[in-house]
Z-matrix of the N, CA and C atoms (Angstrom, degrees):
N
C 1 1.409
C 2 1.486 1 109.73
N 3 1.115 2 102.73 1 115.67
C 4 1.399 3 117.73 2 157.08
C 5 1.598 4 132.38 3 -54.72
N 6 1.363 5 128.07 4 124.31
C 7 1.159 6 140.24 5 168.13
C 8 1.685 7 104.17 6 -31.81
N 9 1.277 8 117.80 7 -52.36
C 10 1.587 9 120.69 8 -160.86
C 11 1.575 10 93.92 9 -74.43
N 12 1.595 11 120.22 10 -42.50
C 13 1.274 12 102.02 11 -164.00
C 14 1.211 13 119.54 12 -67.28
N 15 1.597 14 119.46 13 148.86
C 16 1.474 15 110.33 14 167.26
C 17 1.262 16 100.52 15 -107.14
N 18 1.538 17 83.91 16 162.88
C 19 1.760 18 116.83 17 -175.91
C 20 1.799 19 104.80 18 -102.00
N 21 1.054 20 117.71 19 125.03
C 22 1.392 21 130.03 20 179.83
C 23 1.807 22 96.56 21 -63.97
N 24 1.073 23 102.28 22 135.64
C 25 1.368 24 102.38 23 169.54
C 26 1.710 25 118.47 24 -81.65
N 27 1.645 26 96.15 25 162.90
C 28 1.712 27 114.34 26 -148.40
C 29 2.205 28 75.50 27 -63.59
N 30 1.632 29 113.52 28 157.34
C 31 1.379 30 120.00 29 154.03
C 32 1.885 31 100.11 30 -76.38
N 33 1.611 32 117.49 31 160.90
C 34 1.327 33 122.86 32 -166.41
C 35 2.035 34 88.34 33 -88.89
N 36 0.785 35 104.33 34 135.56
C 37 1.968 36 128.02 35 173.11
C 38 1.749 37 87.88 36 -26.91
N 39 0.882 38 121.42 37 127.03
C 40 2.015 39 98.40 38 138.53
C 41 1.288 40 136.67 39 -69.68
N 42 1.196 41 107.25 40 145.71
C 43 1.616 42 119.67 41 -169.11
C 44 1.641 43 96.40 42 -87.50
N 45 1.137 44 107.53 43 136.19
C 46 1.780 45 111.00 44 171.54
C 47 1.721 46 107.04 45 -140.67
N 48 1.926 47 96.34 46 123.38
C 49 1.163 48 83.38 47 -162.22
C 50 1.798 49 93.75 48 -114.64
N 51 1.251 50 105.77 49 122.57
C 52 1.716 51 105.54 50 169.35
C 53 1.927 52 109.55 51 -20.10
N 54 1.152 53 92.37 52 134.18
C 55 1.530 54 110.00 53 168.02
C 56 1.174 55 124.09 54 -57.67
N 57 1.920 56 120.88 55 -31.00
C 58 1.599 57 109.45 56 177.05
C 59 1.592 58 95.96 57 -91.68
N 60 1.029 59 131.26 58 -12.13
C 61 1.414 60 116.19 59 176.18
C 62 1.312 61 113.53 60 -85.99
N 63 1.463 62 141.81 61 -29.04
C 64 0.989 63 129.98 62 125.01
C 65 2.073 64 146.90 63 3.47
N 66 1.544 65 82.95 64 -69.53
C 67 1.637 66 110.47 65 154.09
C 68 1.288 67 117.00 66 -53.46
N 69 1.504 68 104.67 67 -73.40
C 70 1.371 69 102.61 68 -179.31
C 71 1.166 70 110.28 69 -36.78
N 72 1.581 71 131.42 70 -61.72
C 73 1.507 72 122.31 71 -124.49
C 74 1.994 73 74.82 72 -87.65
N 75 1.416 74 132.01 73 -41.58
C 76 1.453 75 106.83 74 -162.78
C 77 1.157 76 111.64 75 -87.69
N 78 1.693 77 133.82 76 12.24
C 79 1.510 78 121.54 77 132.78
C 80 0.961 79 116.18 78 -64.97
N 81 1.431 80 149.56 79 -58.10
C 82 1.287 81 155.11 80 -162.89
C 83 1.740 82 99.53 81 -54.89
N 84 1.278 83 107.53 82 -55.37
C 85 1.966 84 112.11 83 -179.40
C 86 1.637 85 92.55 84 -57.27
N 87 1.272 86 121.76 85 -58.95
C 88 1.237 87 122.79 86 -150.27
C 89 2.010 88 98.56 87 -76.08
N 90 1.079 89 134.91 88 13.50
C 91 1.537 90 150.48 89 -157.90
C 92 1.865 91 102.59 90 -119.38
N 93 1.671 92 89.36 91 -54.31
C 94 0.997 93 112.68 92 -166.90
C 95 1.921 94 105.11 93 -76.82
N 96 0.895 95 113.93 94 -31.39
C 97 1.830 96 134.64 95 173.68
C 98 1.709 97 96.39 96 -56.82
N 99 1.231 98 92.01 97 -69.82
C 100 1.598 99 89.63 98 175.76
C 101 0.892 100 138.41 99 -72.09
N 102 1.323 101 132.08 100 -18.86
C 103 1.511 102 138.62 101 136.18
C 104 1.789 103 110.22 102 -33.43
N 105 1.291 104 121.03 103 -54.68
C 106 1.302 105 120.77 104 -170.21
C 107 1.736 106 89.80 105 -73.49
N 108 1.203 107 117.42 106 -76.12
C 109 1.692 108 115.33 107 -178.89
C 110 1.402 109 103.11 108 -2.18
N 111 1.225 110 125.48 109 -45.30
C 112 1.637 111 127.61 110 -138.37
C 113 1.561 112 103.63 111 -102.74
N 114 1.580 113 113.74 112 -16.48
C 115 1.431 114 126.33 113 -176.90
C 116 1.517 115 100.40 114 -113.82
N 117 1.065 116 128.73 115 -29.36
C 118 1.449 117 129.98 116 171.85
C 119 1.585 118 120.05 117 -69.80
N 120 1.351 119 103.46 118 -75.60
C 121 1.810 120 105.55 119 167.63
C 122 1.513 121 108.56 120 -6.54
N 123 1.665 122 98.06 121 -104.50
C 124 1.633 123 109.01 122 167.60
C 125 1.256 124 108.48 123 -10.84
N 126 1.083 125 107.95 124 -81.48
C 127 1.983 126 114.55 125 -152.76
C 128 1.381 127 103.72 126 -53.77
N 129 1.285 128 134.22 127 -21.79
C 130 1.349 129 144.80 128 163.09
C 131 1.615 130 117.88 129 -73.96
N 132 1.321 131 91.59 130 -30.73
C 133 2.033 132 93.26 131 173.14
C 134 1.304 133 92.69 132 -78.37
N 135 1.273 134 142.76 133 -28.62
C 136 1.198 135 131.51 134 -163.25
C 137 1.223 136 128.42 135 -65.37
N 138 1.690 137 91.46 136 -68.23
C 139 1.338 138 132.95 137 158.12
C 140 1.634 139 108.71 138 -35.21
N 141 1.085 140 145.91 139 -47.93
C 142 1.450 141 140.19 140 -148.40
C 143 2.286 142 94.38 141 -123.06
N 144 1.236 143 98.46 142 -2.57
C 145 1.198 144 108.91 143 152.54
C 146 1.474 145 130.40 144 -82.52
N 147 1.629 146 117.19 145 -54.52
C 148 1.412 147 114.34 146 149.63
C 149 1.409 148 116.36 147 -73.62
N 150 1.056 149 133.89 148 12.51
C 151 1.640 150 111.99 149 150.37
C 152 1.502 151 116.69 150 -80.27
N 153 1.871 152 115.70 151 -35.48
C 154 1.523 153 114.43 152 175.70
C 155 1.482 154 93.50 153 -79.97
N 156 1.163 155 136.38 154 -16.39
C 157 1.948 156 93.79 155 167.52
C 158 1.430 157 113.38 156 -91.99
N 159 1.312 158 120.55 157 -10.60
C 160 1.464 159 119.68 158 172.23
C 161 1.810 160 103.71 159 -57.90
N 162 0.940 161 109.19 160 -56.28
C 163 1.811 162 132.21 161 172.39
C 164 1.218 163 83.16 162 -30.85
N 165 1.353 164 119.19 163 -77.61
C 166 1.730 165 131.34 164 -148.68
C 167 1.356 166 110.18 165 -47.47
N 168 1.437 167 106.73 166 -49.93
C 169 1.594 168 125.30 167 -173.35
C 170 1.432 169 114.30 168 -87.23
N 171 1.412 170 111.44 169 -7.66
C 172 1.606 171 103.27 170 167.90
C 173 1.575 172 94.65 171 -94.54
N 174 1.358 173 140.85 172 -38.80
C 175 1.268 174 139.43 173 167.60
C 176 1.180 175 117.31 174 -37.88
N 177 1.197 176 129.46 175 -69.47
C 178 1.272 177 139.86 176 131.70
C 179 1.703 178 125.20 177 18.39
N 180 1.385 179 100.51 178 -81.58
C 181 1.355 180 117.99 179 178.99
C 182 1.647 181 112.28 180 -64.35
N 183 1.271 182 124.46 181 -61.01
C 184 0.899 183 131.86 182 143.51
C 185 2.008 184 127.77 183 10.01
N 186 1.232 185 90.33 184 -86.31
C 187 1.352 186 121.71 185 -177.43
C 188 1.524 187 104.15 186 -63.56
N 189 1.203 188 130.34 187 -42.36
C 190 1.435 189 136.56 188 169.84
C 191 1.582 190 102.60 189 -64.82
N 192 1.772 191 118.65 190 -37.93
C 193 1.593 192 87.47 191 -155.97
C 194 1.725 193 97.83 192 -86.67
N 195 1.506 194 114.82 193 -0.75
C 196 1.690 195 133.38 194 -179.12
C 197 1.547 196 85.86 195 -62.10
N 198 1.583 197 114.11 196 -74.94
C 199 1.613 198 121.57 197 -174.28
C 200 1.849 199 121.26 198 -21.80
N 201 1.599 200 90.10 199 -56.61
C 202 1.574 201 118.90 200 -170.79
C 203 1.101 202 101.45 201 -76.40
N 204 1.813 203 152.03 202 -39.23
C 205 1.340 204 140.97 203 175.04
C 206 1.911 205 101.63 204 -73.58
N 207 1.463 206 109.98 205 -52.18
C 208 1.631 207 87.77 206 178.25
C 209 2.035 208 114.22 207 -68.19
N 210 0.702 209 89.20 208 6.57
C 211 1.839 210 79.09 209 -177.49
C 212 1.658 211 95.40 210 -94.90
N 213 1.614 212 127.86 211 -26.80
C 214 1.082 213 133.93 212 174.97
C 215 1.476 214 117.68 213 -66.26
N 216 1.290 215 109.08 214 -32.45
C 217 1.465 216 114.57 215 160.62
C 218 1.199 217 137.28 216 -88.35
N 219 1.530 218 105.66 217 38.53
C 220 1.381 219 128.65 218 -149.71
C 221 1.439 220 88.58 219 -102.61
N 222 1.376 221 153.08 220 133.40
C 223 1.263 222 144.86 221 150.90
C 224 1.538 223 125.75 222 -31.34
N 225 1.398 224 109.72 223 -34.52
C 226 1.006 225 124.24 224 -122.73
C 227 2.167 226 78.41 225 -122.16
N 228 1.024 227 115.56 226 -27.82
C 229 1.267 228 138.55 227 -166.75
C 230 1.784 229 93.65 228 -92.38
N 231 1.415 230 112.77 229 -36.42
C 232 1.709 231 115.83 230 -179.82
C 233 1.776 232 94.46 231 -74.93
N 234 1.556 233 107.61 232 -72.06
C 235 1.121 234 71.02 233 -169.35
C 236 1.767 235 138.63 234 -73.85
N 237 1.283 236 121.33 235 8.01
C 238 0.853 237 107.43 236 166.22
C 239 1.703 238 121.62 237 -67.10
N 240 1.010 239 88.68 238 -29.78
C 241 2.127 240 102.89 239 -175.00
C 242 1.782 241 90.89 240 -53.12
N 243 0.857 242 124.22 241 -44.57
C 244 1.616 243 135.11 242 -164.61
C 245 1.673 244 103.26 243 -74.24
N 246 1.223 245 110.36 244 -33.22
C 247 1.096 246 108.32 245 -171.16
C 248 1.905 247 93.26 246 -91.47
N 249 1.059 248 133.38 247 -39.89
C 250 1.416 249 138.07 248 165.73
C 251 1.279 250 98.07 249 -32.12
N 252 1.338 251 114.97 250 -72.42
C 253 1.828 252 131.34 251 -151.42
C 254 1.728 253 100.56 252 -61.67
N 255 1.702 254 108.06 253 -37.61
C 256 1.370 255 111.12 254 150.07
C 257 1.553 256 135.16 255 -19.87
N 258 1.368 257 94.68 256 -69.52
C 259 1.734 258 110.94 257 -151.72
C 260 1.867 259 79.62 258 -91.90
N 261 1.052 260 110.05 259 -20.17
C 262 2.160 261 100.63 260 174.16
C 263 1.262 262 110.19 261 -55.44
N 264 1.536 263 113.84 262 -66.85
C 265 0.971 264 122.15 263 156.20
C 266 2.080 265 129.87 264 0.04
N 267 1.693 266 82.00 265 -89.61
C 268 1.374 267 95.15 266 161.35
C 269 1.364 268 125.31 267 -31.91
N 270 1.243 269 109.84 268 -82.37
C 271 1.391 270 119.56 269 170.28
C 272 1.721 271 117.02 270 -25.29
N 273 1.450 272 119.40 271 -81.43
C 274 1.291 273 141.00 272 158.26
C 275 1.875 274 110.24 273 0.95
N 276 2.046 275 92.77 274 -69.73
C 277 1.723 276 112.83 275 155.98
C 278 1.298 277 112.10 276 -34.54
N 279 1.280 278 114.12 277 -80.14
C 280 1.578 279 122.86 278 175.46
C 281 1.799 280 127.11 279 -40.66
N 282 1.107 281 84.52 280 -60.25
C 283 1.839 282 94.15 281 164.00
C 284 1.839 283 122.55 282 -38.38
N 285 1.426 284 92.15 283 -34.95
C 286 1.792 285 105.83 284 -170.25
C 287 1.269 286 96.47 285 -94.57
N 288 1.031 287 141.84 286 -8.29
C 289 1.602 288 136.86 287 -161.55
C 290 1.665 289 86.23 288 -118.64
N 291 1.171 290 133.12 289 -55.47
C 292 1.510 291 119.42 290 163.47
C 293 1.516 292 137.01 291 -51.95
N 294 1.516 293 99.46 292 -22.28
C 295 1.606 294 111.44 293 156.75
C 296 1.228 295 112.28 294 -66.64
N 297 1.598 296 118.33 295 -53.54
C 298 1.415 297 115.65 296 -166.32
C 299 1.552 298 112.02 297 -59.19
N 300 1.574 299 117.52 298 -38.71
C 301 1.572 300 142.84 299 172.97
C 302 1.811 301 103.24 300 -53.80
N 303 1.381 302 123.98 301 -43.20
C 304 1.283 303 118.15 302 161.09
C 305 0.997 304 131.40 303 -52.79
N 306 1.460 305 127.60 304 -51.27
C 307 1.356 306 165.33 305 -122.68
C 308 2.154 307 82.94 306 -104.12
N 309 0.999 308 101.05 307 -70.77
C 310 1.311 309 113.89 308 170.59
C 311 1.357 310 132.52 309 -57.18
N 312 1.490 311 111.69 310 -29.10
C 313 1.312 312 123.64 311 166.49
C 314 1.773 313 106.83 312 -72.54
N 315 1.284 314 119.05 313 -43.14
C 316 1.554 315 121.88 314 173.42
C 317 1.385 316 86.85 315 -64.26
N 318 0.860 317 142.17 316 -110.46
C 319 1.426 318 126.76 317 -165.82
C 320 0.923 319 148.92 318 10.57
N 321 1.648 320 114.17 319 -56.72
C 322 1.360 321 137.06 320 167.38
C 323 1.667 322 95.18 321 -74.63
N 324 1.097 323 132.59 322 -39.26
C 325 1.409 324 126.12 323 156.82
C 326 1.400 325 135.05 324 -49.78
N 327 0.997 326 127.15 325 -41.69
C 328 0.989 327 125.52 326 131.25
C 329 1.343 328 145.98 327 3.22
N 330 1.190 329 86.65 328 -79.56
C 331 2.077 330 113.32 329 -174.89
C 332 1.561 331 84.56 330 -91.19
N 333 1.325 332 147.63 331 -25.35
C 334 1.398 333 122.01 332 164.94
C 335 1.706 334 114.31 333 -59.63
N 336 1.005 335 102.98 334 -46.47
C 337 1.869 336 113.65 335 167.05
C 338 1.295 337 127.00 336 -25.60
N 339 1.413 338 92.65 337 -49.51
C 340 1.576 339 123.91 338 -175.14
C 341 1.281 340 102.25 339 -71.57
N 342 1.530 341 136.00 340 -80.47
C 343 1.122 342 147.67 341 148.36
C 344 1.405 343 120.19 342 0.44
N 345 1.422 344 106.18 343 -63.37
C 346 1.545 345 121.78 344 160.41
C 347 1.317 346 112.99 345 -25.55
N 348 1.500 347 94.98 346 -59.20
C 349 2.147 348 110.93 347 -146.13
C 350 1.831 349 85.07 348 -88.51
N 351 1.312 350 128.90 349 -33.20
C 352 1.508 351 134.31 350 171.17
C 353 1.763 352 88.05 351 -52.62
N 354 1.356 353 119.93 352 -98.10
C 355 1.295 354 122.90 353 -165.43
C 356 1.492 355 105.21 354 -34.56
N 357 1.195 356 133.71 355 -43.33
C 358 1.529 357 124.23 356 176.69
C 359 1.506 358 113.04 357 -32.63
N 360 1.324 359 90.43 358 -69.45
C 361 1.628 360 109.89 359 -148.74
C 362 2.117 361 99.42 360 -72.52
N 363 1.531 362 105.32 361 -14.79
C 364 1.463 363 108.36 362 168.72
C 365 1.620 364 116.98 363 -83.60
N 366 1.234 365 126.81 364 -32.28
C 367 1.283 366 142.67 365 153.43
C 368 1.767 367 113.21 366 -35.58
N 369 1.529 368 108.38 367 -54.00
C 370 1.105 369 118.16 368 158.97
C 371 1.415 370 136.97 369 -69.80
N 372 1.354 371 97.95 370 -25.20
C 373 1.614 372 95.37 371 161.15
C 374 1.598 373 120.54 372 -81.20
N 375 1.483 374 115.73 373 -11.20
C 376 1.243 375 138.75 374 -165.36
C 377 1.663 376 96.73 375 -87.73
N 378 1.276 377 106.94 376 -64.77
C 379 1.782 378 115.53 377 165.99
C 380 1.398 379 119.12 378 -17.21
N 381 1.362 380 97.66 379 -58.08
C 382 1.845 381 107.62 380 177.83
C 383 0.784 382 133.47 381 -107.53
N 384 1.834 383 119.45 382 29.30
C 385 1.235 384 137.12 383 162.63
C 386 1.803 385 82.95 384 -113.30
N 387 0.688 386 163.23 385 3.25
C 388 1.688 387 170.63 386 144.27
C 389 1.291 388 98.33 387 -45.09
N 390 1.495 389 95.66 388 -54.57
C 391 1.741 390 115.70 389 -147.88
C 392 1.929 391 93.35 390 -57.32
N 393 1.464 392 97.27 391 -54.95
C 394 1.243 393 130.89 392 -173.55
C 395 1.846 394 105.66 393 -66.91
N 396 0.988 395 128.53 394 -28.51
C 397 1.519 396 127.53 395 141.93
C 398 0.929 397 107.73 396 -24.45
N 399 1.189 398 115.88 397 -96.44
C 400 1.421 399 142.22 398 -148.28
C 401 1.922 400 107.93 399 -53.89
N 402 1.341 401 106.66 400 -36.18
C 403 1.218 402 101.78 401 175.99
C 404 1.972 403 103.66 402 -71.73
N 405 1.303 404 117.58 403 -22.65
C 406 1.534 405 112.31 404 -170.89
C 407 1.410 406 87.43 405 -91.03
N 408 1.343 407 157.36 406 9.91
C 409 1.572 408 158.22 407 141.37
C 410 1.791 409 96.09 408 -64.11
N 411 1.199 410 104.64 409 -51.91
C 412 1.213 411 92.72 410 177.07
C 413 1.980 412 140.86 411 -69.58
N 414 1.509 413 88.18 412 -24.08
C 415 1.682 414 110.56 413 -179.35
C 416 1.878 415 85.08 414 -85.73
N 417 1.299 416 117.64 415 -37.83
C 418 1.971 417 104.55 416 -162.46
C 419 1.603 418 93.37 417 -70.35
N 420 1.421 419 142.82 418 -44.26
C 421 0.791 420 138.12 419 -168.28
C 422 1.794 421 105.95 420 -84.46
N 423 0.916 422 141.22 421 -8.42
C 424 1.319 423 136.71 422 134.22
C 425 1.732 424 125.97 423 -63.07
N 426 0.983 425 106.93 424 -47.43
C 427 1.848 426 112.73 425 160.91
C 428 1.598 427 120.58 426 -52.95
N 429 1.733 428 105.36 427 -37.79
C 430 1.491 429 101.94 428 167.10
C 431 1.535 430 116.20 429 -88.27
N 432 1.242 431 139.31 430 -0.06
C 433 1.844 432 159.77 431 178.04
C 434 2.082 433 83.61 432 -81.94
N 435 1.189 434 102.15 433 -59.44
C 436 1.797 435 102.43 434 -167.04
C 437 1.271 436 84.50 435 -72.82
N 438 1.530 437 157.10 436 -90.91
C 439 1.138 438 149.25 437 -93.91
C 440 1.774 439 87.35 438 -90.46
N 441 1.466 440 119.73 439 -12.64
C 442 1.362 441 115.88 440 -172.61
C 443 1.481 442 90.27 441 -85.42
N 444 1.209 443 120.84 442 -52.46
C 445 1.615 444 129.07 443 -145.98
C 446 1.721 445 84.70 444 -73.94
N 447 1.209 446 130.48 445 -41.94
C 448 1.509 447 129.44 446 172.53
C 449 1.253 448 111.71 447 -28.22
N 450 1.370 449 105.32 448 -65.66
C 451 1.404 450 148.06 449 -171.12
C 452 1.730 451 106.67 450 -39.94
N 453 1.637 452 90.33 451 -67.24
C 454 1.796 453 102.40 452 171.27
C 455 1.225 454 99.71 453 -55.07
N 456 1.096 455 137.25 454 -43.74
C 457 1.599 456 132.62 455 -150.64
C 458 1.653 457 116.56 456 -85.41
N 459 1.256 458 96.31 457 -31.35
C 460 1.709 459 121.15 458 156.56
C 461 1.330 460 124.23 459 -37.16
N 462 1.640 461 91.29 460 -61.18
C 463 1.739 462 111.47 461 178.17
C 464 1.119 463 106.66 462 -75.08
N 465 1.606 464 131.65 463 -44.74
C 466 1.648 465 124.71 464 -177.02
C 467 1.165 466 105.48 465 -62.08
N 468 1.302 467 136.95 466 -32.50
C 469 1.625 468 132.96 467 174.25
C 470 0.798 469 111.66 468 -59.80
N 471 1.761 470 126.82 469 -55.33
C 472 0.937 471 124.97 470 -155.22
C 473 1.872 472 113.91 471 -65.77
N 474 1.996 473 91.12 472 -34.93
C 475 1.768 474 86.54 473 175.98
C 476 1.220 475 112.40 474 -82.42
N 477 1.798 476 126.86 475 21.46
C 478 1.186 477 128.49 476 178.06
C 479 1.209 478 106.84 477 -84.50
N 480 1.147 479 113.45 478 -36.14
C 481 1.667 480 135.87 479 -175.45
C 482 1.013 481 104.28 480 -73.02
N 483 1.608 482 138.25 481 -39.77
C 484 1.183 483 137.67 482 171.11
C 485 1.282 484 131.55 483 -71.08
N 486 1.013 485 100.45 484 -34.71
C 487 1.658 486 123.18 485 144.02
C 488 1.297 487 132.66 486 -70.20
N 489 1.166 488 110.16 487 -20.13
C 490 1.958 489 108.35 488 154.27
C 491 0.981 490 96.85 489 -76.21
N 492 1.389 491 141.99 490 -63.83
C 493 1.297 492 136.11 491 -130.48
C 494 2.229 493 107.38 492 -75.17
N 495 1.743 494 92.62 493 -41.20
C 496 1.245 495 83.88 494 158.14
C 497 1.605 496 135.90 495 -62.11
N 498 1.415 497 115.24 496 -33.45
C 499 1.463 498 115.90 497 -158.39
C 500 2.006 499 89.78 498 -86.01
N 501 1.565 500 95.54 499 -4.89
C 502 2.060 501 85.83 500 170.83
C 503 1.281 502 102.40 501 -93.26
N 504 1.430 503 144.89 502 -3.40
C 505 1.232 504 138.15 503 172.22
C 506 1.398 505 92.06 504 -98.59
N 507 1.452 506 143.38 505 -59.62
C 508 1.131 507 124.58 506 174.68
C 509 1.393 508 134.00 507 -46.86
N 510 1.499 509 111.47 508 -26.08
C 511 1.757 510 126.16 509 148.88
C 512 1.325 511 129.58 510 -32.15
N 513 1.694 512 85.94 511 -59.74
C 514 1.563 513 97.42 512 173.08
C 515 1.186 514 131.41 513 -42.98
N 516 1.934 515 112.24 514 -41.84
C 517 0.950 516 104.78 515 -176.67
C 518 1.291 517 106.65 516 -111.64
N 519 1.383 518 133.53 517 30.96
C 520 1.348 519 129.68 518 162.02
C 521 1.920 520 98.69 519 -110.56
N 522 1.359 521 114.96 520 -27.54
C 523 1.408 522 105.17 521 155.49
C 524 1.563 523 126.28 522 -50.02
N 525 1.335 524 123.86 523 -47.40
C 526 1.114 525 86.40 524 167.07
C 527 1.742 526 158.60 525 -80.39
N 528 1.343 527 94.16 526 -0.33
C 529 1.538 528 103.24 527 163.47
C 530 1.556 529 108.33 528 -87.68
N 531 1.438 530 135.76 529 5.30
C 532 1.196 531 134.33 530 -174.28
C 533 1.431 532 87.78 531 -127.76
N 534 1.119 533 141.51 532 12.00
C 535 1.607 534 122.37 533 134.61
C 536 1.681 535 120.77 534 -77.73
N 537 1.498 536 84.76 535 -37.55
C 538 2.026 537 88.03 536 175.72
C 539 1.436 538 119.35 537 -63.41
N 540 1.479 539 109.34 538 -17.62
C 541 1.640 540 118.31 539 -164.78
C 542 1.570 541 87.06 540 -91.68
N 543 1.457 542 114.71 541 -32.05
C 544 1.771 543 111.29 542 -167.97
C 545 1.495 544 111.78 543 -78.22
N 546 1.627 545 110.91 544 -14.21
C 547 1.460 546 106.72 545 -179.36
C 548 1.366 547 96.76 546 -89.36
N 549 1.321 548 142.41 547 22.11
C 550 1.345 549 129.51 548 -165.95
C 551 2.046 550 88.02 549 -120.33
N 552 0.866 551 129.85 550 -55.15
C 553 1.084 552 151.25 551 -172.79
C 554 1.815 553 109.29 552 -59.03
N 555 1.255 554 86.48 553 122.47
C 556 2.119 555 95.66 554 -174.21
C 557 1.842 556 80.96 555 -67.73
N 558 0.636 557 113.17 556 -78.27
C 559 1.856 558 104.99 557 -127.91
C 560 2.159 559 87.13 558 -85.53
């Protein structure tokens, strides 16, 4: 053999495949087919079911926003928009004048706070002038204890006085036998 000549290449063996394995395997494919048949079908009714309501609902949408642009070109639809953009307006007005009315209400809140924390701290000065009451409840009801005991002391004088005044008329007349006894007496 020559270098130049070629050699035809070998043909591949044949494959020979037993007859029940054969069988087997195209029940098993043919088992297996119908198994899928049975998950496919369906899933395809399904499937091509939500595509016609997807259809439906873009039709749908569609057709409404056709409705909603000619009703916008409605005369009658402008001026109402005008009369809307109106009352916004308004509102908008109104809205800012109720801010400012807030704005002012914190405010006045505020200075009630203040007022508050003022009245606090006078309450407290009030407390301990209370405090300080109570001790002049205690000095008034000692001033009325003296103004009584005065009182007694008033009257005991006074029957002291009444009682001097007798024992100087009773003097009188025990003075005069105690002048006669005093002229008897040196010193």
């Amino acid at each position: 053999m020559d270098k130049n000549s070629k050699v035809a290449p070998a043909a591949p063996a044949p494959v020979t495949i037993p007859l029940e394995s054969a069988e087997r395997f195209f029940d098993t494919f043919e088992k297996s087919a119908k198994r899928w048949e049975r998950i496919m079908y369906p899933g395809m009714i399904i499937l091509v079911l939500f595509m016609a309501y997807g259809f439906y609902i873009i039709y749908n949408l569609t057709r409404d926003m056709r409705v909603m642009i000619a009703r916008f070109n409605d005369p009658e639809i402008t001026n109402n928009l005008g009369e809307l953009a109106t009352d916004m307006q308004r509102l908008s007005f109104d809205i800012h004048k109720m801010t400012n009315r807030v704005e002012a209400m914190a405010n006045d809140t505020a200075q009630m706070a203040m007022s508050t924390n003022s009245m606090s701290k006078n309450t407290q000065k009030m407390t301990k002038l209370m405090d300080s009451v109570k001790y002049m409840k205690t000095m008034d009801m000692n001033m009325q204890a003296m103004n009584k005991e005065l009182s007694n002391m008033n009257r005991s004088v006074y029957r002291l006085g009444g009682d001097m005044n007798r024992m100087g008329r009773d003097m009188r007349s025990v003075s005069r036998p105690m002048n006669f006894m005093n002229n008897f007496m040196p010193f």
